[in-house]
C-alpha positions as CSV (number, residue, x, y, z in Angstrom):
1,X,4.1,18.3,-4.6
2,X,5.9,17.6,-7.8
3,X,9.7,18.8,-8.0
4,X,10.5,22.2,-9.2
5,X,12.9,20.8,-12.3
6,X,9.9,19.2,-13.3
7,X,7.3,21.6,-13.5
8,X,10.1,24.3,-14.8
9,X,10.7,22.0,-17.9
10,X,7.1,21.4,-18.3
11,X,7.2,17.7,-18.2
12,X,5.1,15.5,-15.6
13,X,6.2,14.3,-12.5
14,X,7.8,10.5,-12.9
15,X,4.5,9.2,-11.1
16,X,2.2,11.1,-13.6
17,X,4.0,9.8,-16.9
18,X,2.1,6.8,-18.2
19,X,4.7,6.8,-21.7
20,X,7.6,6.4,-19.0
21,X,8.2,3.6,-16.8
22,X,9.4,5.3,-13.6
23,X,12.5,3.2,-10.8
24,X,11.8,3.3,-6.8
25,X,13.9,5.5,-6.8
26,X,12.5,8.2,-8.9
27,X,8.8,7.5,-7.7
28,X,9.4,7.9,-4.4
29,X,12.4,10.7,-4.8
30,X,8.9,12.7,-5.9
31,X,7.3,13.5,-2.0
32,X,8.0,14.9,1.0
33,X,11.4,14.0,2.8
34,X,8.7,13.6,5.7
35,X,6.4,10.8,3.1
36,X,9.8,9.4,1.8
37,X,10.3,8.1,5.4
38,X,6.7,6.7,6.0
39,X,6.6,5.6,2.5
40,X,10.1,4.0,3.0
41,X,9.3,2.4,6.2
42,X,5.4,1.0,4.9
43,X,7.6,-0.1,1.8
44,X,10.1,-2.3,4.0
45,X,7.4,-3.8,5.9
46,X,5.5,-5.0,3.2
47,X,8.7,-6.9,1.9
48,X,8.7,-8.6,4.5
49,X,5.7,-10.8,4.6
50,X,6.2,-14.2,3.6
51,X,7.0,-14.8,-0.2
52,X,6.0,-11.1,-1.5
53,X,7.5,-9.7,-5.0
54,X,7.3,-5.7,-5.7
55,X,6.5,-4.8,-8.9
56,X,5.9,-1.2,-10.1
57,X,2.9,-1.0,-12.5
58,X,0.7,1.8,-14.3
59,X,-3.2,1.9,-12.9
60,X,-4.6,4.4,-14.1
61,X,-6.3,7.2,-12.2
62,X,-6.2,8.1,-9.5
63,X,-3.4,5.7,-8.7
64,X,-0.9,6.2,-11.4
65,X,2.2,4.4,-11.1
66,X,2.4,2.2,-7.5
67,X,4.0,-0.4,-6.3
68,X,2.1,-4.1,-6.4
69,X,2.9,-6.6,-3.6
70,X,1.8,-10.3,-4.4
71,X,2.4,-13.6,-3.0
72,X,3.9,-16.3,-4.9
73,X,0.1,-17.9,-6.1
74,X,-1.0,-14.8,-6.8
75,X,-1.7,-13.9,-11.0
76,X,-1.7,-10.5,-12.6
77,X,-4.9,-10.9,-13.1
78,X,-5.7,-11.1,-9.4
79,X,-5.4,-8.0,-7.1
80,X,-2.2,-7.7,-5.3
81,X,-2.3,-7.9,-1.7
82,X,-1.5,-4.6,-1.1
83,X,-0.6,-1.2,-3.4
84,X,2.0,1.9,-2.4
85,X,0.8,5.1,-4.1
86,X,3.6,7.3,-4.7
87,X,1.0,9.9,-5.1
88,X,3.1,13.1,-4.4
89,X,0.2,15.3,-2.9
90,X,-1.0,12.5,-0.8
91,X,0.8,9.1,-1.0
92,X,-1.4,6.2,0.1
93,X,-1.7,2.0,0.7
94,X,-4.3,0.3,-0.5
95,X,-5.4,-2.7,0.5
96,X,-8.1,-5.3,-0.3
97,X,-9.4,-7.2,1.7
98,X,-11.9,-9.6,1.6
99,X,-15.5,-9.1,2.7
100,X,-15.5,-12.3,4.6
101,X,-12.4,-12.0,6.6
102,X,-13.7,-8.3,7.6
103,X,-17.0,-9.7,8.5
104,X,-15.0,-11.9,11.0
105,X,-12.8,-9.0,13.0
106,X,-14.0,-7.8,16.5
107,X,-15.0,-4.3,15.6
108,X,-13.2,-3.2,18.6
109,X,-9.8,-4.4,18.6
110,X,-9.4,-1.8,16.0
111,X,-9.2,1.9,16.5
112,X,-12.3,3.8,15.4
113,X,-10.2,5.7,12.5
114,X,-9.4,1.7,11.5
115,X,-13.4,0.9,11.6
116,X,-14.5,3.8,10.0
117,X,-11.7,3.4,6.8
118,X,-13.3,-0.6,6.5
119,X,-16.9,0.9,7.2
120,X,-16.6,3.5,4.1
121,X,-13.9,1.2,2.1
122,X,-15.1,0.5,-2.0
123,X,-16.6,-2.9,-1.9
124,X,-16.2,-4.8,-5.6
125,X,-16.2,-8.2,-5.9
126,X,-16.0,-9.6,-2.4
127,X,-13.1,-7.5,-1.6
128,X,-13.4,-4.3,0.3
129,X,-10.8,-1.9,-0.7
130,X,-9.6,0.2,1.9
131,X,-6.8,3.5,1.3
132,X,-4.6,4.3,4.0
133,X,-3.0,7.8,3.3
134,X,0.6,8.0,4.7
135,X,0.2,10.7,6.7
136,X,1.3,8.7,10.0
137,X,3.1,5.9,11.0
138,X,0.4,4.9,14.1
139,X,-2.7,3.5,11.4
140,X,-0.4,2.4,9.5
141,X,1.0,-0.5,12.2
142,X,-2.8,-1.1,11.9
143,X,-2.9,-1.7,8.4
144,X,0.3,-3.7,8.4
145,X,-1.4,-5.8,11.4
146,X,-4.7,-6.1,9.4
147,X,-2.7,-7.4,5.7
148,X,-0.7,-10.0,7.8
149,X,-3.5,-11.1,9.8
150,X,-5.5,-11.6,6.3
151,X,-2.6,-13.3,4.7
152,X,-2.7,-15.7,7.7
153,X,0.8,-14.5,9.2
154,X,0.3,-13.1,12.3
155,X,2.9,-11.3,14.7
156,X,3.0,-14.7,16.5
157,X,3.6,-16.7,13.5
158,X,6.3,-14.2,11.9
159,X,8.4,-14.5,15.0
160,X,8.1,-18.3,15.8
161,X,9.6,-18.7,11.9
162,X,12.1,-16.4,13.3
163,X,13.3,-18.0,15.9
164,X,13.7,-21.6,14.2
């Protein structure tokens, strides 16, 4: 919900206004103190996949302003690996993922809300794109799981780097 000084001045919410590049800060200062934590916690997980930058860029609608994760070889012409949405009624993570490595899961390791987001995800050009609304931490851990799995870093890999 946007913030009261905002919609008592009349302006747009700092995720709304395209003229204005918004910080972290004030994007996610925009939802719930309940999203703030999920979105925090989603936000700190993502940093810390193997060589990630955060950038925060506009997107157009529905999307607005979020926050792009991509790896070092990745262009900005290329999707990121994953996308916050800062969307104050409904924040979200997208992720796309590619048709190929989908094709390859076992249906069902994952839950059925997990198979049902990839069965209905957007498919465009070889990548399914799958949203994630933050509304819990629990599919989230799936999602997370899902991204470093397709980026090759699994759990076991992340903590045998961490313990040389």
């Amino acid at each position: 919900m946007p913030s009261q000084s905002s919609k008592q001045a009349g302006q747009p919410t700092a995720w709304m206004d395209r003229f204005r590049t918004p910080g972290a800060d004030e994007l996610i200062s925009g939802l719930s103190e309940t999203d703030q934590a999920i979105f925090r916690d989603v936000r700190e997980q993502l940093l810390t996949l193997e060589d990630i930058s955060e950038s925060i860029l506009w997107h157009g609608l529905p999307w607005r302003w979020a926050f792009a994760y991509r790896t070092g070889g990745q262009s900005e012409a290329e999707p990121a690996t994953a996308y916050l949405v800062p969307n104050p009624e409904l924040p979200q993570l997208g992720l796309p993922l590619s048709v190929g490595f989908v094709a390859g899961l076992k249906p069902r390791r994952l839950s059925r809300p997990s198979r049902e987001r990839l069965v209905h995800a957007t498919r465009v050009a070889g990548l399914l794109w799958t949203e994630w609304d933050l509304t819990s931490r629990a599919p989230l851990t799936e999602a997370i799981e899902l991204l470093r799995e397709a980026a090759g870093e699994t759990a076991e890999t992340k903590d045998a780097g961490a313990a040389v």
